[in-house]
N, C-alpha and C positions, 0 to 999 in steps of 0.2 A: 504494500500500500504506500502509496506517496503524501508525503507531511511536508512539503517546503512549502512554509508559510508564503512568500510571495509571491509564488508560483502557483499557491494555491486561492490565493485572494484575484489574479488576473485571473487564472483559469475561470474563476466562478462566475465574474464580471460576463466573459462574453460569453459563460453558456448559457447564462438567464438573457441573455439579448433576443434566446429562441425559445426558452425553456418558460414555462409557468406550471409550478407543481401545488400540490394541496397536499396533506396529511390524513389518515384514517386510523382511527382509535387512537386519537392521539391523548388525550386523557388521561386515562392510566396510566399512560408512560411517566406523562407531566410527574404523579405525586410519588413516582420513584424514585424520582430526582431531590425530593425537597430533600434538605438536610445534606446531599450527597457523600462524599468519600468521610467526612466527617464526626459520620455514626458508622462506622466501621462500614456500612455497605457500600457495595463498588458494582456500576451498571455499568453492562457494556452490553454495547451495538452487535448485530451478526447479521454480517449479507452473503448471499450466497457465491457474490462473484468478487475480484479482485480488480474492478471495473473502476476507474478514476471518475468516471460521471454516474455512477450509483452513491461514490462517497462523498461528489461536492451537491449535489440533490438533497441525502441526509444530512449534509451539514448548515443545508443553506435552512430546510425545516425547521433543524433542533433550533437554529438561530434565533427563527420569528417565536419559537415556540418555548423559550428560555431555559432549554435544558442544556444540557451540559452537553458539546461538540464532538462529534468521532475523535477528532481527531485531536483530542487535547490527553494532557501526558493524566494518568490515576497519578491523585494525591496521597495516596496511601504511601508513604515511605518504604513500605517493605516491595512497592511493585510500580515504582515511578519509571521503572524503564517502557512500560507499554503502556500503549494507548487504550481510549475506552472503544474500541471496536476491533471486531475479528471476522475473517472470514472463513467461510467452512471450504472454499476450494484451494486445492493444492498448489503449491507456486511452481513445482516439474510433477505435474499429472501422469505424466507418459511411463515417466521412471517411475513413478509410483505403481503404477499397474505391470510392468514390467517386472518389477521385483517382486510381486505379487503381494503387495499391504504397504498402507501411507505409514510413514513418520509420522512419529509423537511431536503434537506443536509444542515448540518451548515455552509457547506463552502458555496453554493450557497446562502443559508438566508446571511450571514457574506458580502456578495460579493454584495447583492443585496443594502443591507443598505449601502454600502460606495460609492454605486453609486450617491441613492439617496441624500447621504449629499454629494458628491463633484461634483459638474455637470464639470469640467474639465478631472473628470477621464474614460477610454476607456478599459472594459475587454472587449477579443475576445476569443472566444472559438474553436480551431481548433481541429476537429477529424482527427483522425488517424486509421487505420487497419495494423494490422501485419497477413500476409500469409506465413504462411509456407509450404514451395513449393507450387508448379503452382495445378490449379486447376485439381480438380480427373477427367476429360472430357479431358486432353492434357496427363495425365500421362499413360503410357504404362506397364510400369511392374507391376506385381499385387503387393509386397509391397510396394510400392509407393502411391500408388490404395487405398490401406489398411489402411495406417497412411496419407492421404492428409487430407488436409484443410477442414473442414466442416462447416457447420451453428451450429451445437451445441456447449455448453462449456466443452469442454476437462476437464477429470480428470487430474491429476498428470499424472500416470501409463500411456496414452495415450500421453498426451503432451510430454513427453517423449521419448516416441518410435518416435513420430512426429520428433521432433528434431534433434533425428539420423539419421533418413531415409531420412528426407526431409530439413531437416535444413540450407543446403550449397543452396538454390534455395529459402531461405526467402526475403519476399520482405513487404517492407512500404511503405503503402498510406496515403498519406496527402491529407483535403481536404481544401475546402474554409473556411477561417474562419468568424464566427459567431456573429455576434455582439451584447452582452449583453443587450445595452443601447438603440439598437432601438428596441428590441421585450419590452426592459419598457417602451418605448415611447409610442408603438402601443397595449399595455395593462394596466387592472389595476394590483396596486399592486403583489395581490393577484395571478391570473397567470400568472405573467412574469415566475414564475421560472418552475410552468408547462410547460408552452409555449418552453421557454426552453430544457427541458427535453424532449422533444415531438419533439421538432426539430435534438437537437443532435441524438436521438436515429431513428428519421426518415433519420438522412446522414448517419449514420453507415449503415444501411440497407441496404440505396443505393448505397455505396462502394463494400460490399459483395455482394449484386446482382448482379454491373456490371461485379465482377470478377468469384462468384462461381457458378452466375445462382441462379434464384427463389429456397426462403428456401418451402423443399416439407414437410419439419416436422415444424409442429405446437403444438407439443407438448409443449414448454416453455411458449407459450400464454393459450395455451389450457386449462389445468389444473388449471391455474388461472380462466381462464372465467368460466369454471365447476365451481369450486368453491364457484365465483359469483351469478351464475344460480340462479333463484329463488327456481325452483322446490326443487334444490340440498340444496339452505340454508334451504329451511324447513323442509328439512328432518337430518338436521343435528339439527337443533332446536328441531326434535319428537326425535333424538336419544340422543342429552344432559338431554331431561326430563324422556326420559325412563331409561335412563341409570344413573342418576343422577350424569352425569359429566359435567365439566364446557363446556361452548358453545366449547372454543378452543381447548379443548382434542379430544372433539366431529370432528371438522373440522380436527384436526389432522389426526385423522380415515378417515374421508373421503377420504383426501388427499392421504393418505394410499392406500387406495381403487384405487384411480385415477393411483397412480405411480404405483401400478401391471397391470391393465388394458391395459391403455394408449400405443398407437405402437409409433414409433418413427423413423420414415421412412429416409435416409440419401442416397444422390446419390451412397456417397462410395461404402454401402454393398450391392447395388443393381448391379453396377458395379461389383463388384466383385461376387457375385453370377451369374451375366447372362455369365461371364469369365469363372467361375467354371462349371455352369451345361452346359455350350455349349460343354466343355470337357470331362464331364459326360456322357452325351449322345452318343457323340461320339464312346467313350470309350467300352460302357456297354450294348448301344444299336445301334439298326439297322438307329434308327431315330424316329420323333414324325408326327402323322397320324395329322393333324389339320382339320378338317370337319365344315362346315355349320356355318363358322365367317365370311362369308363377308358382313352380314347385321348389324353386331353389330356398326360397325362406325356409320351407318346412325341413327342407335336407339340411341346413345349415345348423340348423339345432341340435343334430346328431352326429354331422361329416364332417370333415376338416375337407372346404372344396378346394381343387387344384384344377384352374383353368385353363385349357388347353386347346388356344384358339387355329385356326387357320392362320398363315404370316401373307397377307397381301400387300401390306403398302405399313408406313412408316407410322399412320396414323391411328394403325392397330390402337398401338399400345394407348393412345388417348382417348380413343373411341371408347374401348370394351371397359377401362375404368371408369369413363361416364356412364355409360350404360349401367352400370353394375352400382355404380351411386343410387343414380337414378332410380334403379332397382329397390334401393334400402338395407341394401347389401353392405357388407364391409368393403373397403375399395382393397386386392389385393398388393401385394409381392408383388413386382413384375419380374423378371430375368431380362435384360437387356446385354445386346452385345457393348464389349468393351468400348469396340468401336464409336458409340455414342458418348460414351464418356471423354467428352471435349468440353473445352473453356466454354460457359457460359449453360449450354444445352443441358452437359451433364448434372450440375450439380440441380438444376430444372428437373429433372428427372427425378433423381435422387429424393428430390423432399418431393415427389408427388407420388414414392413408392419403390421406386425403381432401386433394383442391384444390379450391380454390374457380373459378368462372367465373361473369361476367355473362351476363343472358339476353341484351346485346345490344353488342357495342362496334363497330357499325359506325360508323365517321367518328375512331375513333381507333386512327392506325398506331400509336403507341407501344405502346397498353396489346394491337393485336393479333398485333403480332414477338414481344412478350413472353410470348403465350400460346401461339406457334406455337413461338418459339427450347424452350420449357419442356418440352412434350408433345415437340416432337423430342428432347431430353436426354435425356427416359426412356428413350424407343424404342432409343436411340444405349448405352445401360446394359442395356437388358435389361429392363427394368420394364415388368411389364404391366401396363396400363391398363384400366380399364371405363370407360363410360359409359353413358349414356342417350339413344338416338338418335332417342326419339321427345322429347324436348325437355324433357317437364315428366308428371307422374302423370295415366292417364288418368281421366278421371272417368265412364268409359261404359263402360268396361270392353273395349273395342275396340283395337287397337291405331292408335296415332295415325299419321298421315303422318310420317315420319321428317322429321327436321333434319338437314340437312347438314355443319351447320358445324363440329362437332366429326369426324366422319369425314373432310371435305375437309383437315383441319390433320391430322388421321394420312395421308392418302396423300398429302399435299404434303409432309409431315416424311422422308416414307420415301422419292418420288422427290429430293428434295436431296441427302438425306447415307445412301441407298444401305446401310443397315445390312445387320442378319436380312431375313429375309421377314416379311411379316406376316399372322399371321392371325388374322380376325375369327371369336369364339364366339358365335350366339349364342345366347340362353339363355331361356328360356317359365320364368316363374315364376309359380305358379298356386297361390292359397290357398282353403281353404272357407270360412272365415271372416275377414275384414278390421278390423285395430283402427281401422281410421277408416269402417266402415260409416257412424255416424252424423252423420258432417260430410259424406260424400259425396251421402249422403240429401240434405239440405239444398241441397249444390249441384246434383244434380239434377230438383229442386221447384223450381229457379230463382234459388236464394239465392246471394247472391256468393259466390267462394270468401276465405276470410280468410287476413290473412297470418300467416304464422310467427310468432310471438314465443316471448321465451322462457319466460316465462308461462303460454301458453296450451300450448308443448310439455310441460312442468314436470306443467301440470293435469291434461295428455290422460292422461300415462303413470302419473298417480296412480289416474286412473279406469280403467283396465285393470282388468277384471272378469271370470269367466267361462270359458267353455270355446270354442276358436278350431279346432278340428279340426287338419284338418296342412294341409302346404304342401310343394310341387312344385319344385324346380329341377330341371329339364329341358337339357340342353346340345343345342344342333341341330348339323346338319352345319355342320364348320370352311367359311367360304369365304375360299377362298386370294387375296389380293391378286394375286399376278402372273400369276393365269386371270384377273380382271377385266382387268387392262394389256393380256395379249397381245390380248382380245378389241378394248379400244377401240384399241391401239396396240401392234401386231406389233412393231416397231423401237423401241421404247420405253427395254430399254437401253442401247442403244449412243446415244442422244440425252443431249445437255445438258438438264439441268432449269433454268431463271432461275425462279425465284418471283416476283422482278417482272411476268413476262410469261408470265404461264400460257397452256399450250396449248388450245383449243378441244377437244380429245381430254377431258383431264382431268375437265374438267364430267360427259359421258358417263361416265367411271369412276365419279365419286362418285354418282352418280344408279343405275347399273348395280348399284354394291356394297350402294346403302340398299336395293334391293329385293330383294337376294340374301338379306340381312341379314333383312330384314321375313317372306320366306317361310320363312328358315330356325329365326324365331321361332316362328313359326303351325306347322310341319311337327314342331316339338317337344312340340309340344300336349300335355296329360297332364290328360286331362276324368276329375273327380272328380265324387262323387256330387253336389253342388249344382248344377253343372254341369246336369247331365243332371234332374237333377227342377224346375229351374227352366226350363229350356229346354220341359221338357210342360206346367205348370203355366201359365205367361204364354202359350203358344198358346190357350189356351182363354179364350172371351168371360169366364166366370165365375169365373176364375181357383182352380177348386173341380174336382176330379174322383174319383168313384168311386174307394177303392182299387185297385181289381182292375184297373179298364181303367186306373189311372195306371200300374200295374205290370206293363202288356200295352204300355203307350208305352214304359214304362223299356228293358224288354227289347226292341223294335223297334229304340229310337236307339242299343242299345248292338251291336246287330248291324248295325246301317248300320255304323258307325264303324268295326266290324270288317270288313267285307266291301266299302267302300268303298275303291281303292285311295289315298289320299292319300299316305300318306309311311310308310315302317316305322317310324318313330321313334315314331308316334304312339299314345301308351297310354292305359289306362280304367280307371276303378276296378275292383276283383275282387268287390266286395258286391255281392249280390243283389239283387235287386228291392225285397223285403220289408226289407231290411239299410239300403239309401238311404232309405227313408220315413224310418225310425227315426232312421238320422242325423239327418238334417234336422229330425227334431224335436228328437231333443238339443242341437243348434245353433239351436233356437227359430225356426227361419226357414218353418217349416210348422205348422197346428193340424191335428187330429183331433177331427174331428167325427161321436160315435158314433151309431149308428142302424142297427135290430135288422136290415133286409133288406142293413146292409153299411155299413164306415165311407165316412166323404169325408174326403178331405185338401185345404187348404182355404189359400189363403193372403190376410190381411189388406194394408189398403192400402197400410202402407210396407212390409211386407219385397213386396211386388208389385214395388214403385219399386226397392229395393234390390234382389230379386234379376236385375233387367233386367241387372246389370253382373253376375255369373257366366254369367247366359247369353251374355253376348256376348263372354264369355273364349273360348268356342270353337265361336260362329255360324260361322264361317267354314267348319267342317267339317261344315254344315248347308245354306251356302247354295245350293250347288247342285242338289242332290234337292229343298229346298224349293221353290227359284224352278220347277224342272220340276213339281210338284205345282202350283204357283199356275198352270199353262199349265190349269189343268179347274176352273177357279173361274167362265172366263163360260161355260162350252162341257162339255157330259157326254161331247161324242166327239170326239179331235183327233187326226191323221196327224201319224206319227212328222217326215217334213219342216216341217210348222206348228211343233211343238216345238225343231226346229234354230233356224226364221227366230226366235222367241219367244225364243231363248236366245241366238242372235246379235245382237238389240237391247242386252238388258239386262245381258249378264253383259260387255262392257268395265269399264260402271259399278259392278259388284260386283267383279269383280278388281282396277280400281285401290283400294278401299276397304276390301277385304278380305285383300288381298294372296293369293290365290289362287295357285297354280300351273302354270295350265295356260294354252295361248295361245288364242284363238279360235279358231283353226282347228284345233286338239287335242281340242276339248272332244268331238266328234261319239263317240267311242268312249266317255269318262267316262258320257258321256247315254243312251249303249244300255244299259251296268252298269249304271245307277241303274233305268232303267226294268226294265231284267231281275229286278233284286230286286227293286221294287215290284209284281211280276207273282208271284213267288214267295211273296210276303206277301199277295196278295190285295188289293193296294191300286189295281190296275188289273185290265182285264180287256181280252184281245187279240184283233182281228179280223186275221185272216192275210191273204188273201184283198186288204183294199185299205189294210193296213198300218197300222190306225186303232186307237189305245188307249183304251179307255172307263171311266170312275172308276165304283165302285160307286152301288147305290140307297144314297138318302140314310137310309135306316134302318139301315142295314148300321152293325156294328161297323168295317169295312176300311172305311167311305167316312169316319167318323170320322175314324181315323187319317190319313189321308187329309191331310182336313183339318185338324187337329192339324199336320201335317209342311207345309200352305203359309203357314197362321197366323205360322211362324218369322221367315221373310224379309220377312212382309208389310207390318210399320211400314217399312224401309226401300224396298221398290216404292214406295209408295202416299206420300213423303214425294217419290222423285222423281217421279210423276205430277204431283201438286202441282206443284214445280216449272216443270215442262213446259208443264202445262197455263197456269201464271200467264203464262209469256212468250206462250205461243200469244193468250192472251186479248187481252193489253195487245198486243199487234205487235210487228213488227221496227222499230227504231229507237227505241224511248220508255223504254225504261229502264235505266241504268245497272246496270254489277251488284254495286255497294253495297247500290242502290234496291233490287233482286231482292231480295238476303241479306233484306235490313231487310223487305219485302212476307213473303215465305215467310216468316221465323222467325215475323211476328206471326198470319198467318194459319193454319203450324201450331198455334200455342197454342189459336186457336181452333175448331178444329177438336176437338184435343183434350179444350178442356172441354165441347163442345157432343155429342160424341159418347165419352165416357171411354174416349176412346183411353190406356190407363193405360200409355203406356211413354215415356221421356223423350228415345229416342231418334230422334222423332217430331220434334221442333221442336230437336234439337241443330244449333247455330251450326257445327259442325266438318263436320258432314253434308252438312249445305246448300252451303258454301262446296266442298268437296269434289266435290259432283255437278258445280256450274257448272265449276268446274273440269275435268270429264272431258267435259261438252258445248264446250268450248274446245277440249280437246285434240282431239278426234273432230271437229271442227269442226261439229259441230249448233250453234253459233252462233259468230259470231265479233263482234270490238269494230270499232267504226265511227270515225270521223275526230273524231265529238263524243263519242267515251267510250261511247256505244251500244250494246246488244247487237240485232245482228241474225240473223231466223233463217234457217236454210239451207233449200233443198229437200229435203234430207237429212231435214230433224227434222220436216217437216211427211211427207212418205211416208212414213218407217219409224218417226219415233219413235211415233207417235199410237200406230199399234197394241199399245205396250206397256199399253195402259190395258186389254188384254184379259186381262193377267196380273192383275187387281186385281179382289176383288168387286163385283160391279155396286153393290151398296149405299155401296161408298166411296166410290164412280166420279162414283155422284149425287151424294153430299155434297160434293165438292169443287166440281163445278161448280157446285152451288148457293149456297155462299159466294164462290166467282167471279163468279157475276151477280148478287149482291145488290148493291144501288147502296150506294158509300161513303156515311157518314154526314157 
């Protein structure tokens, strides 16, 4: 604390130039003072902070209030060395927690021995809180809002602005004061001055609570108790020996670890964010679709929920905790990439929820106990957590292969310390328009993706322009953690959990719950009009169609959707046929092309590229009917069992990538529905007799359609044909499946310029990697002793004949870039 008198009389002068404060219970204090040091009793001050404008505030009060000053020396001759004020915070905090328990104050030690030799003398310890301005829940204008009064310790740079802003509406609380002499009465020695300690910093608490509301950030405890943590000390103990540094450089690091990690959640900026994005929304969009949250209250009574959204756009993360406000919900945890954690943005984040995690700490236990001990403290409190389980924003608009490593650290956190139950939401968020449309564009043209800065975030959100239509949160069915357990591990709880030594069970769980998870995303689905006009639009070679027949497709796919049984959850817009064009043009993502015998609706080559990712928001409730429509691409006439074998090749490879629903051996009933309605529509026509379905004449409107509904699926057949066909070419044994990825990416590209295959989806790196992956799994190939992929009897019998789901025209073209000799 600082005492120089004229530094501290100028100091005061100019912070009342901004400052006007008042006193509360000031009274009582008053006739503590009468008499002062000179009846043996000794009053002193206790603030929570070592804050020079919390102590010229008290000082400037006691003034008008004629009690005796912080900052004057105790008369008492035995303890003229200190002042009448102390604070309860530490002056090296860090080293304090690092060592694991603060130092004895010497004024308290000093205070305590003169008690004990003089039984006549009386210290009482009176807290105080200094507020600056009324709390953030009374205050109305957003900089107000911004710089109000919190639970955390104020930097300089902040206290600051505080002062400005809020300065002239400061206010002091006085509380009861404390009696030294009877908490030594009613202990030994030894913890009076804990006792102490423990008491003043439990009334400060309860000042701040009564005025600012329960602290929702526990970060200033938290990181200590980390610390603490056993797990946590012993990993900083393998890290001082591995690393050959002393224990404390070692906890330093940790520490380290913890202040990047750690969110640090503050009413302010939550305030202030549900102010900003209600403005936002407004602003930019139509409104927010909320679907299928009315049961989350009642689960939240009993679950510990972990929300696990779809990752489309950057705004996720703002969205789904307004929504979930909004709700009446707790706002969760978010997991945010490191990445985000930049000057200014980050620490935005941070107080409105957000922790940070790297994309990858494998090879470091330190930095991965600390991210596991953390997510379990939540779990262990009640806090629900979201993240992102497919890893990072899709750029296809697909739902990516989940990551596991954020889910396995939640059901390893819940089998160790046995809390709630837990259950995973998750959640289909679905917009018609995207503010990063045109960086997406770009990375799917090829262009790298760039990184974050804070610049370039700063820029993007200056360029917001425009009109964005609305957006979709969706909640799918809860999946209950302890149905996954019993299923991989009946006797699950009566078993020890060791995280050293995880069970071989476990793996199965977490793998079990990402695809409960991934269906339960896809089964939330809520297809909006871009959706569905971009899904007609990109099936057709000319990316141009009639209105009339686009609005005979609209109406077809919005009646599959409905008559198809996928999931009840799954909802569609209510606009019309004619009502979707119009959108879509007012979202500029379609032209109108007028012409007297009828218009065309039309779309150009980037919103082409850019609408591929609305369509593929919800392919998945396409791909089926489609891939059955691509069975009459080589063939005018094929039996209903041709159709099964046809759909028993290919649809493994669309379920693992699609996350579908159904198991292979389930589909045989889905496939009679879909052919039933296609027969209803006229897009088949049935021979009874030898059980043979026949697609219309090609003049037909219905054979259109038709064709329109196999065009869907068709960039992804015809990329795994590709595939197939490459290893069939080259043999079994000659190429690795690096070589593979690296052969196919380059050779879809060419494919694509040589025949404008306009979809990106076409030569996507994630696709490719993905298919080889489910010919591994399926064992249509397997890896050889030198890294080889060789091929099975399997994939030469059944696979070839998927090339009959493909137009003969692609069929050619790929093998004819197969046998052209390398250059």
């Amino acid at each position: 604390m600082r005492f120089s008198s004229p530094l501290n009389y100028i100091a005061e002068k100019i912070l009342y130039l901004f400052v006007r404060s008042e006193s509360l219970d000031a009274k009582s204090t008053q006739s503590l003072f009468i008499g002062g040091d000179e009846n043996n009793t000794i009053n002193i001050y206790v603030l929570e902070s070592r804050s020079w404008s919390d102590l010229l505030v008290l000082k400037h009060e006691c003034k008008l209030l004629k009690i005796t000053s912080p900052q004057s020396r105790i008369k008492n001759p035995l303890l003229k060395r200190w002042h009448h004020v102390y604070s309860v915070a530490q002056a090296q905090p860090l080293k304090a927690w690092l060592t694991q328990g603060a130092k004895i104050s010497p004024m308290l030690d000093s205070l305590q021995q003169k008690l004990i030799e003089n039984s006549e003398l009386e210290i009482n310890f009176i807290p105080v809180v200094v507020f600056w301005g009324r709390p953030v829940v009374k205050q109305k204008h957003w900089l107000r809002v911004l710089f109000s009064d919190t639970w955390g310790l104020a930097g300089r740079s902040r206290r600051l602005f505080t002062i400005l802003i809020n300065g002239r509406n400061t206010l002091l609380q006085f509380s009861p004061a404390i009696s030294f002499r009877e908490l030594l009465t009613q202990a030994e020695n030894d913890d009076a001055i804990d006792n102490l300690q423990q008491k003043l910093h439990d009334r400060l608490i309860e000042i701040k609570t009564a005025t600012l509301g329960p602290d929702i950030s526990h970060r200033r405890t938290l990181v200590r108790e980390l610390l603490q943590n056993d797990s946590i000390s012993a990993a900083i103990e393998m890290r001082s020996a591995t690393d050959k540094i002393p224990r404390l450089d070692a906890a330093k690091i940790a520490h380290d670890y913890l202040d990047e990690i750690v969110a640090d959640r503050s009413y302010i900026t939550i305030q202030i964010f549900q102010r900003i994005l209600t403005a936002f929304w407004n602003k930019f969009y139509r409104g927010i679709d909320v679907l299928h949250g009315g049961n989350l209250k009642t689960l939240a009574l009993t679950h510990e929920l972990v929300y696990v959204p779809c990752h489309r756009s950057h705004v996720d993360y703002l969205l789904l905790s307004y929504v979930i406000h909004g709700e009446g919900l707790a706002i969760p945890c978010i997991a945010a990439g490191k990445n985000l954690n930049m000057p200014v943005i980050g620490p935005i984040l941070r107080k409105s929820g957000a922790f940070f995690i790297r994309r990858s700490f494998k090879g470091n236990a330190l930095y991965s106990t600390i991210m596991f001990e953390y997510v379990a403290s939540q779990l262990s409190t009640g806090m629900p957590i979201e993240y992102f389980i497919e890893g990072g924003r899709s750029r296809t608009g697909r739902l990516l292969q989940p990551k596991p490593g954020m889910l396995a650290i939640t059901i390893r956190a819940f089998l160790k310390y046995k809390q709630r139950p837990v259950a995973f939401i998750p959640v289909y968020i679905g917009y018609e328009k995207m503010l990063e449309s045109k960086s997406y564009l770009a990375e799917l043209e090829g262009q790298d993706k760039k990184s974050e800065t804070l610049f370039s975030s700063l820029r993007s959100i200056l360029k917001i322009r425009g009109f964005y239509g609305s957006v979709t949160a969706s909640f799918g069915e809860p999946v209950l953690l302890t149905e996954i357990l019993n299923q991989a591990q009946p006797n699950w709880e009566i078993q020890s959990f060791d995280d050293r030594h995880r069970p071989d069970w476990l793996k199965v769980a977490v793998t079990q719950t990402s695809k409960r998870i991934m269906q339960g995303i896809n089964s939330a689905c809520a297809v909006n009009a871009i959706n569905l006009i971009s899904t007609a639009l990109l099936a057709t070679s000319s990316r141009t169609m009639d209105e009339t027949e686009l609005m005979d497709m609209l109406s077809f796919y919005k009646m599959l959707i409905d008559k198809l049984d996928y999931d009840e959850l799954i909802t569609r817009t209510q606009l019309s046929d004619s009502e979707i064009i119009r959108h879509a043009e007012k979202l500029k993502f379609v032209q109108r092309r007028q012409h007297e015998l009828g218009d065309f609706i039309a779309l150009d080559s980037n919103n082409a590229i850019i609408l591929t990712y609305y369509r593929n928001n919800t392919l998945h409730l396409f791909a089926l009917p489609s891939l059955i429509a691509c069975c009459f691409n080589s063939s005018a006439s094929v039996t209903r069992e041709t159709i099964y074998k046809y759909i028993r090749i290919a649809y493994p490879f669309l379920k693992t990538e699609f996350f579908l629903p159904w198991d292979v051996e389930d589909t045989e009933p889905v496939i009679d529905e879909i052919l039933q309605l296609m027969l209803e529509n006229g897009l088949l026509e049935y021979d009874t007799p030898i059980d043979c379905f026949t697609r219309p004449a090609i003049s037909t409107e219905q054979h259109a359609r038709l064709s329109n509904l196999s065009e869907i699926i068709a960039p992804v057949l015809e990329l795994y044909y590709m595939i197939f066909a490459m290893l069939v070419d080259k043999g079994s044994g000659v190429l690795s499946r690096s070589r593979l990825e690296e052969l196919c990416y380059l050779m879809a590209q060419r494919i694509s310029l040589m025949y404008q295959t306009n979809s990106p989806d076409f030569f996507d790196k994630r696709l490719i990697a993905n298919f080889i992956d489910s010919l591994l799994r399926l064992e249509y190939v397997t890896i050889n002793d030198d890294d080889k992929l060789d091929i099975s009897d399997l994939a030469l019998t059944e696979g070839v004949q998927a090339r009959r789901l493909l137009d003969k025209d692609m069929q050619y073209n790929i093998l004819q870039i197969l046998r052209k000799p390398s250059q």
